[in-house]
MARKE-550106 format. One record per residue (C-alpha): x, y, z negated; residue in one letter. Coordinates in steps of 0.5 Angstrom, whole numbers, padded with zeros to 4 digits, always signed. Last residue first. Example, Ala and Ser with C-alpha at 12.3 -4.5 7.8 and 13.67 -1.06 7.14 Angstrom:
residues 2
+0027-0002-0014s
+0025-0009-0016a
***
This chain:
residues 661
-0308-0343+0089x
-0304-0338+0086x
-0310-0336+0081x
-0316-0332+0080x
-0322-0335+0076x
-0326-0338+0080x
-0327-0337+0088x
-0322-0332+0089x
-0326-0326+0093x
-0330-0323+0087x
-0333-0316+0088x
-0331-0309+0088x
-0335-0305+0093x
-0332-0298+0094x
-0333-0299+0102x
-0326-0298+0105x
-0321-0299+0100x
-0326-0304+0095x
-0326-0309+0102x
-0319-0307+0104x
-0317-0309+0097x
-0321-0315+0096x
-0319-0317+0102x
-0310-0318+0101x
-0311-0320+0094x
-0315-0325+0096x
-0310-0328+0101x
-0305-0327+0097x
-0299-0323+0097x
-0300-0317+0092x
-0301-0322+0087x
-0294-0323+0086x
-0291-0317+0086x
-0290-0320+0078x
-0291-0327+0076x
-0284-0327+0075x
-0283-0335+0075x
-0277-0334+0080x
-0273-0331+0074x
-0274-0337+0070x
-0276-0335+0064x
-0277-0330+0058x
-0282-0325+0057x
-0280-0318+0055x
-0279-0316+0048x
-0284-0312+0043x
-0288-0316+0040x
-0294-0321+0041x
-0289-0325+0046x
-0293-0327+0053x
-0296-0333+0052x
-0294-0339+0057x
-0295-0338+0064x
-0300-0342+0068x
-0300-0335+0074x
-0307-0333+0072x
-0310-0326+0075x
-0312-0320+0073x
-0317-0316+0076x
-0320-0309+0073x
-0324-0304+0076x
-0326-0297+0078x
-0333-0294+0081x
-0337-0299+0085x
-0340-0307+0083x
-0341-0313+0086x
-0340-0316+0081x
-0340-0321+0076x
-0339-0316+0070x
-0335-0315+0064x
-0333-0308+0060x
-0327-0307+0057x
-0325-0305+0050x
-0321-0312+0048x
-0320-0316+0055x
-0323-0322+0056x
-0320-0328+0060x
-0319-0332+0067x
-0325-0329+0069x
-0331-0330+0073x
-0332-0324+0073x
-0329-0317+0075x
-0327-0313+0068x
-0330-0305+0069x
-0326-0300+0069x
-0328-0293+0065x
-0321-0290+0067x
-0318-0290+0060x
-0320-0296+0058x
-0316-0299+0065x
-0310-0295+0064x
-0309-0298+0057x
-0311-0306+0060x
-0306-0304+0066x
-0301-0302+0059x
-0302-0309+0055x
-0301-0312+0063x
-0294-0311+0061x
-0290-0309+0067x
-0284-0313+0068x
-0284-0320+0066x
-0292-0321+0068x
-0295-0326+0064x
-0302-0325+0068x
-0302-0321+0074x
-0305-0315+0075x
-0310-0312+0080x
-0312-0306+0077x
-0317-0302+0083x
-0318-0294+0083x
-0323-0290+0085x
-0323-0282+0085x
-0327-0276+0083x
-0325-0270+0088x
-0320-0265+0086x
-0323-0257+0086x
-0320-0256+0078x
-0318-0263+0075x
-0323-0268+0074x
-0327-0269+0067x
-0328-0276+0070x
-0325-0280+0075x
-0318-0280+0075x
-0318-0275+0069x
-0316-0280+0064x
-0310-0282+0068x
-0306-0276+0068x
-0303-0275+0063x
-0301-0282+0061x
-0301-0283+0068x
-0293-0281+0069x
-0291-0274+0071x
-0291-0269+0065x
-0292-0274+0060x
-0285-0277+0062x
-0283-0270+0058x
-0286-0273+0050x
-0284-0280+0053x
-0277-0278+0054x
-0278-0276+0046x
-0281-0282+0043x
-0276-0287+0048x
-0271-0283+0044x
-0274-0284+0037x
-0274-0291+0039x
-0266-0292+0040x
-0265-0288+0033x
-0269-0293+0030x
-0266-0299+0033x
-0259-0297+0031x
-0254-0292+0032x
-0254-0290+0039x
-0249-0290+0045x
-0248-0297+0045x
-0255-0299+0044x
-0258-0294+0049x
-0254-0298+0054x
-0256-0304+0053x
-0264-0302+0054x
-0262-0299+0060x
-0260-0306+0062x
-0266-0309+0058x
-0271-0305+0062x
-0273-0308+0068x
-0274-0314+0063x
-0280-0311+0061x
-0284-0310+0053x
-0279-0306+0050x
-0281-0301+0057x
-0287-0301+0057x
-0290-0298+0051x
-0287-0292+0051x
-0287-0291+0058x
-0295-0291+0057x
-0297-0294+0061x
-0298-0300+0067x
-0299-0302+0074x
-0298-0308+0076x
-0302-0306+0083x
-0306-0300+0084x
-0311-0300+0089x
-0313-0294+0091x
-0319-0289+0093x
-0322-0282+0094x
-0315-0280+0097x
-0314-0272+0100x
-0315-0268+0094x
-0309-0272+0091x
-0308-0270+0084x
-0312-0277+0079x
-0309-0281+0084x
-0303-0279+0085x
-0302-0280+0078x
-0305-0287+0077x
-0299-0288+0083x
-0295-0287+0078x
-0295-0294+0075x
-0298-0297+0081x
-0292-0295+0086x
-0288-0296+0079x
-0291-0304+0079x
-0295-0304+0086x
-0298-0298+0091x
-0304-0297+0095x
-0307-0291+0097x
-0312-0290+0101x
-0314-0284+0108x
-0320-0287+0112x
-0322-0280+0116x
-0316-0278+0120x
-0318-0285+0124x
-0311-0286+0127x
-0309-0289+0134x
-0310-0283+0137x
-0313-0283+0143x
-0311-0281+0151x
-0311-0288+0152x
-0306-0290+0147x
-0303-0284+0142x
-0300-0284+0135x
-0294-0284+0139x
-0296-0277+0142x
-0297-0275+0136x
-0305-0272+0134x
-0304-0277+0128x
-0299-0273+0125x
-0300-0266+0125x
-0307-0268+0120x
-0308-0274+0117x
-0300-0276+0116x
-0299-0269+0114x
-0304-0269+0109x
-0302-0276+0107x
-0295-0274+0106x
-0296-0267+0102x
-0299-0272+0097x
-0292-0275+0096x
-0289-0270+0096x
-0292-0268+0090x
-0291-0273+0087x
-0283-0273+0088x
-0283-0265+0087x
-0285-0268+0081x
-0280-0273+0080x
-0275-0268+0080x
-0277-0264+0074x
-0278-0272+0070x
-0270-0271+0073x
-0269-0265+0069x
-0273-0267+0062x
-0268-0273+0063x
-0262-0269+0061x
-0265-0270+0054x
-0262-0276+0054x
-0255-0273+0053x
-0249-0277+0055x
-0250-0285+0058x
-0258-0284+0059x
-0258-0279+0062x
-0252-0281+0067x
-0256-0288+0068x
-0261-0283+0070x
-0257-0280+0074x
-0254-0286+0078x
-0260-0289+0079x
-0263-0283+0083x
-0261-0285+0090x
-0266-0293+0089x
-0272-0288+0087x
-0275-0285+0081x
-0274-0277+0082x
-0276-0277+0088x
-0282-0282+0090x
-0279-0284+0097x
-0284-0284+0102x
-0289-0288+0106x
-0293-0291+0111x
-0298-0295+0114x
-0303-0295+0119x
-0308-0300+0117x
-0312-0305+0121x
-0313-0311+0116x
-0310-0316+0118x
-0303-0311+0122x
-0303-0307+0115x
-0303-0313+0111x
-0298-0316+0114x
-0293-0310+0114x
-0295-0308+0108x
-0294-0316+0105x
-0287-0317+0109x
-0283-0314+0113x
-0284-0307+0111x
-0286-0308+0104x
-0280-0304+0101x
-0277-0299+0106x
-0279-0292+0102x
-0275-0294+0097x
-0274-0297+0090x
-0272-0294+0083x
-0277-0299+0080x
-0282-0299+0086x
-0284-0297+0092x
-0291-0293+0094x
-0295-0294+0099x
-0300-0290+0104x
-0305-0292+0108x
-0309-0289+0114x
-0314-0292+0117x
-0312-0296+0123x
-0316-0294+0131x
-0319-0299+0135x
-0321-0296+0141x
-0314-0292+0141x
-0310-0299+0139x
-0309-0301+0132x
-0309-0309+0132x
-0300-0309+0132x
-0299-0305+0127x
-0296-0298+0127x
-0291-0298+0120x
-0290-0291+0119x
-0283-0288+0115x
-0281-0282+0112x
-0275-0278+0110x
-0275-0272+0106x
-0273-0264+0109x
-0273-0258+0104x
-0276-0251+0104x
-0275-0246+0101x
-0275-0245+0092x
-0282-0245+0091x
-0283-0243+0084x
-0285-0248+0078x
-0289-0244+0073x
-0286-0240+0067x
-0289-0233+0067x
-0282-0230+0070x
-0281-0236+0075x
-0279-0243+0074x
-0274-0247+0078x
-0274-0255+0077x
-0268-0258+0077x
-0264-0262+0083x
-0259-0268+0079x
-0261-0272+0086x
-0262-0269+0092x
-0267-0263+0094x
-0263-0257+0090x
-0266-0252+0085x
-0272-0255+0086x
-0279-0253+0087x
-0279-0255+0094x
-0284-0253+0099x
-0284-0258+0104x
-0281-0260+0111x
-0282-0267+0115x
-0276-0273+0117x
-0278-0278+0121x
-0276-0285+0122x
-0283-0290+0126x
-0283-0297+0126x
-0288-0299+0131x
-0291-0306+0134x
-0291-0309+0128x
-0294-0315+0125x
-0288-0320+0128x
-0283-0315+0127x
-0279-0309+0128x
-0283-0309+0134x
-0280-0304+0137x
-0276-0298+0133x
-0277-0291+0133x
-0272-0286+0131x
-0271-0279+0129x
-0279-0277+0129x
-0279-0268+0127x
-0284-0266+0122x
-0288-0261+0120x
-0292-0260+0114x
-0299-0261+0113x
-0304-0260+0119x
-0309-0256+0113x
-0305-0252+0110x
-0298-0252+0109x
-0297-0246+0104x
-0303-0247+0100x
-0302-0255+0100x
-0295-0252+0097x
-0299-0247+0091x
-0305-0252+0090x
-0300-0258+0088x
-0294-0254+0086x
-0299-0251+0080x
-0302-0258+0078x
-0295-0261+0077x
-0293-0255+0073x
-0300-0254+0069x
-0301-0263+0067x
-0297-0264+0061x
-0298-0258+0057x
-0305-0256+0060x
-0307-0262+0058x
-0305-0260+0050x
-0300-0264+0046x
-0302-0269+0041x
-0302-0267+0034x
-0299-0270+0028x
-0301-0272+0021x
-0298-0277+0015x
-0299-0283+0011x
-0295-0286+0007x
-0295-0293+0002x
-0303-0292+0000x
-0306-0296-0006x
-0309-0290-0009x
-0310-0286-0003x
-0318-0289-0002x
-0319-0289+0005x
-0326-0288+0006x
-0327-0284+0012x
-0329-0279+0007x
-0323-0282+0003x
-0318-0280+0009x
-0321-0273+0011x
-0319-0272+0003x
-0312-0274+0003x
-0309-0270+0009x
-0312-0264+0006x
-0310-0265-0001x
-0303-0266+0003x
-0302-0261+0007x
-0305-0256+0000x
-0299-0260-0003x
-0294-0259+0002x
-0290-0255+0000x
-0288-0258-0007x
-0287-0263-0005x
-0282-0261+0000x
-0278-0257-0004x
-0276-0263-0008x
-0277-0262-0016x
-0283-0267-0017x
-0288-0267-0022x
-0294-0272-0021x
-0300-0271-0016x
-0301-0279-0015x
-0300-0279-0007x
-0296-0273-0006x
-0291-0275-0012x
-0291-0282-0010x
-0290-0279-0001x
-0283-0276-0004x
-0281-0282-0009x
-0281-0286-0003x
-0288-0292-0003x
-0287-0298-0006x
-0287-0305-0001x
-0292-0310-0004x
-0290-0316-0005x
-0290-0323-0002x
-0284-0325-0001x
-0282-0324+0006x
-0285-0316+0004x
-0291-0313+0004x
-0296-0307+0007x
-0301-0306+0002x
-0302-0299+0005x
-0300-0295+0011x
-0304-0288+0013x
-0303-0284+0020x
-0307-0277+0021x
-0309-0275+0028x
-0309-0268+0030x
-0312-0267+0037x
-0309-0263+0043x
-0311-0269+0049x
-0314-0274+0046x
-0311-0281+0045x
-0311-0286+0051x
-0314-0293+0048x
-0311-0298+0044x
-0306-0294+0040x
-0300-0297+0038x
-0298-0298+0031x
-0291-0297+0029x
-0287-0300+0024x
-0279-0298+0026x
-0274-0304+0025x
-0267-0303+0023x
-0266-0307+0016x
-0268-0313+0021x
-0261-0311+0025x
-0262-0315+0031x
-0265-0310+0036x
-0272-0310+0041x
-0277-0313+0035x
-0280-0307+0033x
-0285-0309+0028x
-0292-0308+0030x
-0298-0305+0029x
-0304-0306+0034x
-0310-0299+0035x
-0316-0298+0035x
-0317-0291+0033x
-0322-0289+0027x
-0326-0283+0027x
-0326-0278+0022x
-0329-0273+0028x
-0323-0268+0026x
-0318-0272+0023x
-0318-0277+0028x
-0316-0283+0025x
-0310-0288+0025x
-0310-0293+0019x
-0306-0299+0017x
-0308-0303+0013x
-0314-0306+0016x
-0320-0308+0011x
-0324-0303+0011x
-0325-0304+0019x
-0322-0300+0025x
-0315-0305+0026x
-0319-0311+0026x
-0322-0310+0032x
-0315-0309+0035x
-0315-0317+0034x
-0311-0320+0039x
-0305-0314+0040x
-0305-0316+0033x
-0308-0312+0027x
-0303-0312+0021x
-0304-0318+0015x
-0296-0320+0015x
-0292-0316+0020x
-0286-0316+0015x
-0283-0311+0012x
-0277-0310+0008x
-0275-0303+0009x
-0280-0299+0012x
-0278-0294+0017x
-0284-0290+0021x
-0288-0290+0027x
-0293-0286+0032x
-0293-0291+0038x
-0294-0285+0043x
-0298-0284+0048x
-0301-0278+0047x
-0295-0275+0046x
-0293-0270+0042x
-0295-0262+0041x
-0294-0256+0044x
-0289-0257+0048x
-0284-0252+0051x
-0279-0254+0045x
-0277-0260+0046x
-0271-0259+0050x
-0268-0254+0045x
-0269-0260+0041x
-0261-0261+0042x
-0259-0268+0040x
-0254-0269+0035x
-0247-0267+0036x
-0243-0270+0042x
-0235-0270+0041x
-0234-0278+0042x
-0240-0281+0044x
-0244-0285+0039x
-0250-0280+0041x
-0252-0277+0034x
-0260-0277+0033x
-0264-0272+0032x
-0266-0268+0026x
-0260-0264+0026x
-0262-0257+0029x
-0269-0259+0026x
-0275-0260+0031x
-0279-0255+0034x
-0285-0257+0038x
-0290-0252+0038x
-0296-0249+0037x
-0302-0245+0038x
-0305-0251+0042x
-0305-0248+0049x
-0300-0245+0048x
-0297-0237+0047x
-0299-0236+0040x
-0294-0240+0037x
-0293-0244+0029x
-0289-0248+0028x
-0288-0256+0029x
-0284-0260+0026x
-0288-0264+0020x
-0293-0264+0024x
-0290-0270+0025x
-0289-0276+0031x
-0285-0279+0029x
-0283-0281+0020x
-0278-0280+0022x
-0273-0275+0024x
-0267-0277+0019x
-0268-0284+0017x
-0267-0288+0009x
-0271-0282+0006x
-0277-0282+0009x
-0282-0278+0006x
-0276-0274+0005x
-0277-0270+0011x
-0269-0269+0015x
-0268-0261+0018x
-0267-0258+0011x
-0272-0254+0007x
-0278-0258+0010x
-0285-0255+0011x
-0282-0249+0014x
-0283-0241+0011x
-0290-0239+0006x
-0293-0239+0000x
-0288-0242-0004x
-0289-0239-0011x
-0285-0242-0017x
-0291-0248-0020x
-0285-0254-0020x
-0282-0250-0024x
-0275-0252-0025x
-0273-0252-0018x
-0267-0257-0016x
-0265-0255-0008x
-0266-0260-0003x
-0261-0263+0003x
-0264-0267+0008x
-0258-0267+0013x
-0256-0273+0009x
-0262-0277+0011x
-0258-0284+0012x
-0254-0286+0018x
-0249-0291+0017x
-0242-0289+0021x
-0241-0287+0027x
-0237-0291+0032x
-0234-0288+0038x
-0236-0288+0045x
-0232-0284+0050x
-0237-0284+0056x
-0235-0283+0063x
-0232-0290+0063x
-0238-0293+0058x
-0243-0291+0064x
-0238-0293+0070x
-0239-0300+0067x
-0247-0300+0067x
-0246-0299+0074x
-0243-0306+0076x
-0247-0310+0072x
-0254-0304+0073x
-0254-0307+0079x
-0255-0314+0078x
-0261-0314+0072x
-0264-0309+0076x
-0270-0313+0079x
-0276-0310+0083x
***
């Protein structure tokens, strides 16, 4: 889905409701430091830092990011950590009378994210000798220097690095190195830069707080001094993964945050709500029926169905409500739409499976009916329908420009909405295969027209990027087709031309490229909470308490524009997918195999595009050559997906390579 359009007219009632003022340059001016003598004075205990800024990286406050630098300690969690970041540790909004970020929101998690691109500010340098997006392998060998390690186990993590590319200002670019797989949950990882050189070759020099820490020499800066016990941790689980600190630039820990931290309120209000309505699902009233809306269908059927809401209200801008112990709580009940598509080939005889689909980037519910969901449906003896994913949908817009016009910790509320989106739409499937399908509509001849046993879901770009979390909750589905999907958010986002309006806007309300990456840091530190990168390792393995083991199917298209296939290739790995041969390419960490196959899978196919960029900005091109949304329409696509939904068994249905034709 396209936003370029609709975001003409509303980035406009942003920038009228915001009183932008500029800023001046930003440097660590926060990081004030008291001159101390005798380096050897007793600090035993109190923060690393003394001001809210590390000296580590003098030239921007908050990197590097993440750092452990920022978490205290806190019984309570899963980790016995927090996230408490410094009153000015976080960027300014360029708006007029707007202080700093408040890290009050930040501070129910304990740890970061196991998605994000850990990152820092080198003046000067360039991409010269990294690991590449096409040479992950070269990021684990002695030779890479850029180093990401599990500071438990001393294994390295795969990984690329790369410059930020998004902004104009080169003295603005974050390094950042991109893991190639999903990170452990509640690990502590340690970063390591060395022999990183600028456009004439040299080396860059370290800070003078990471000199002093590297080398042991004298220094009067509190934080040194503070950390000098951190860092001979930090440097003695290096060289025993044989990383000598001799030539190191900067190095520095962080710790993902826990399972529980991300998936405990959306797992809650799963169990509570299916509690509550039980095995027939929620009730529900029809509205209207339409006859033949089209040449697939025979009914198109608007109705509204009752849930449990955990919202402080049901629209746009609702919040979750929590209870005394910090847990989601129903708040009533509230009615959402929903729409089913009865295709012509079901009859009584001949009943559907059920099939429901979910919408892309800020779409809706009605996507797909006249045409690939309608088509496939009627082909393939599908009862479909949908639902809007609230909190993500065409009536959100507004607030998550709002979000991102005034305060973006204001998206911690609407990734509370999407929740209740999530969890609607696992309480339609319920509904669907219970109370629906005994619905005289859904009778012909005295029989339903719907077998309750075949439940699936499928979804495409935002439908395949949260329909990885449906998948590892729902209770009711074992298998789904996830379309152009991708994750983390961190990784996507730069990297989608969907993006470049949002993106617009953050340049205006923000400094520099670097406030704008510490941005997408912190919402991705909530987005965990409901995008796949919480969930998807769980799909198929280690699954969540009394949830089955679930399937999945990637289809992805080659050079899409708006949802890089780096993060179908993340998910993918994270599953255990395997690549169905024959193949247009290899894909680095995923297993190659001809078919047929069950379990989870990965296809991509080939539209003859040019390279994608290597760095982060999106495609570019004619808008009509977007590969993306592409694929669900092929006749391919179309059987392999009913075929691996109704047996589990992926084999190849393109003859050759996948492509167009």
């Amino acid at each position: 889905m396209r936003l370029r359009t609709l975001f003409a007219a509303c980035s406009l009632f942003v920038l009228a409701s915001c009183a932008l003022e500029p800023l001046a340059n930003e440097t660590n001016t926060s990081s004030t430091t008291t001159t101390v003598d005798d380096e050897t004075a007793a600090i035993n205990d109190g923060p690393m830092l003394e001001g809210d800024c590390d000296s580590l990286v003098p030239t921007k406050c908050g990197l590097p990011f993440p750092s452990n630098v920022y978490l205290v300690d806190n019984e309570k969690t899963a980790t016995g950590k927090r996230v408490e970041f410094g009153k000015a540790t976080l960027p300014i909004a360029n708006i007029k009378g707007k202080p700093h970020l408040d890290p009050s929101a930040w501070y129910d998690s304990d740890g970061f994210s196991t998605g994000q691109a850990p990152f820092t500010h080198l003046p000067g340098a360039t991409v010269a000798g990294l690991p590449t997006q096409d040479n992950i392998d070269f990021s684990v060998t002695d030779n890479s220097p850029t180093i990401l390690l599990d500071a438990d186990s001393g294994e390295r993590i795969p990984h690329f690095a790369e410059l930020d590319m998004s902004g104009s200002d080169d003295d603005a670019r974050a390094f950042m190195i991109r893991p190639a797989v999903r990170l452990k949950d509640a690990t502590r990882y340690i970063v390591a830069i060395r022999r990183v050189k600028d456009v004439d070759g040299n080396v860059l020099p370290p800070s003078e707080t990471f000199l002093a820490l590297r080398d042991g020499t004298p220094s009067k800066e509190y934080s040194v001094r503070r950390r000098r016990a951190l860092y001979d941790d930090i440097f003695g689980k290096l060289e025993a993964a044989g990383i000598t600190r001799n030539d190191l630039q900067i190095a520095w820990d962080y710790t993902t945050a826990s399972r529980e931290n991300n998936t405990k309120w959306l797992l809650h209000m799963r169990n509570d709500a299916l509690q509550t309505v039980g095995e027939e699902g929620p009730e529900y009233t029809i509205d209207t029926v339409e006859d033949n809306p089209n040449q697939f269908i025979k009914k198109r059927i608007y109705g509204h169905f009752k849930v449990p809401v955990y919202l402080d209200q049901p629209g746009p801008g609702g919040t979750l409500v929590f209870d005394e112990n910090g847990m989601p709580k129903q708040n009533g009940t509230a009615e959402y739409e929903f729409v089913v598509h009865l295709p012509n080939s079901v009859t009584g005889d001949t009943p559907g499976a059920l099939l429901q689909n979910g919408h892309g980037l800020l779409g809706s519910k009605n996507e797909g009916r006249n045409g690939y969901l309608a088509e496939l449906s009627d082909k393939h003896k599908f009862v479909s329908f949908s639902v809007d994913l609230i909190g993500m949908a065409d009536e959100d817009t507004e607030v998550v420009q709002k979000a991102i016009g005034s305060d973006i910790g204001a998206f911690k509320a609407l990734v509370g909405r999407q929740h209740q989106g999530i969890l609607n739409s696992l309480l339609a499937m319920r509904m669907m295969a219970g109370r629906f399908a005994k619905d005289p509509l859904m009778t012909d001849n005295g029989k339903s027209m719907i077998d309750s046993s075949k439940r699936y879901y499928r979804g495409d770009s935002q439908g395949g990027i949260f329909g990885t979390t449906y998948m590892a909750l729902t209770t009711d589905v074992t298998r789904g087709l996830l379309g152009e999907p991708g994750m983390p958010y961190n990784l996507l986002l730069n990297r989608s031309v969907d993006f470049t309006p949002f993106f617009f806007l953050l340049n205006l309300i923000y400094n520099d490229s670097l406030d704008v990456q510490i941005v997408l840091g912190l919402v991705q530190m909530h987005w965990d909470r409901t995008e796949p990168n919480g969930y998807a390792p769980y799909i198929s393995q280690n699954m969540f308490p009394d949830t089955p083991k679930h399937d999945v199917l990637l289809h992805v298209a080659i050079g899409d524009y708006q949802v890089t296939p780096l993060g179908a290739h993340l998910i993918a790995r994270a599953v255990g997918a395997k690549n169905l041969a024959p193949l247009n390419r290899s894909i680095w960490g995923i297993e190659e195999t001809s078919g047929p196959f069950s379990g989870n899978g990965i296809v991509e196919y080939d539209f003859n595009l040019p390279m994608a960029p290597v760095t982060n900005i999106p495609p570019s091109g004619p808008e009509d050559d977007d590969p993306h949304d592409k694929v669900r329409v092929l006749n391919a696509s179309y059987d392999q997906t009913n075929d691996f939904l109704r047996t589990g068994i992926i084999k190849p249905y393109c003859e050759g390579p996948c492509n167009p034709e």
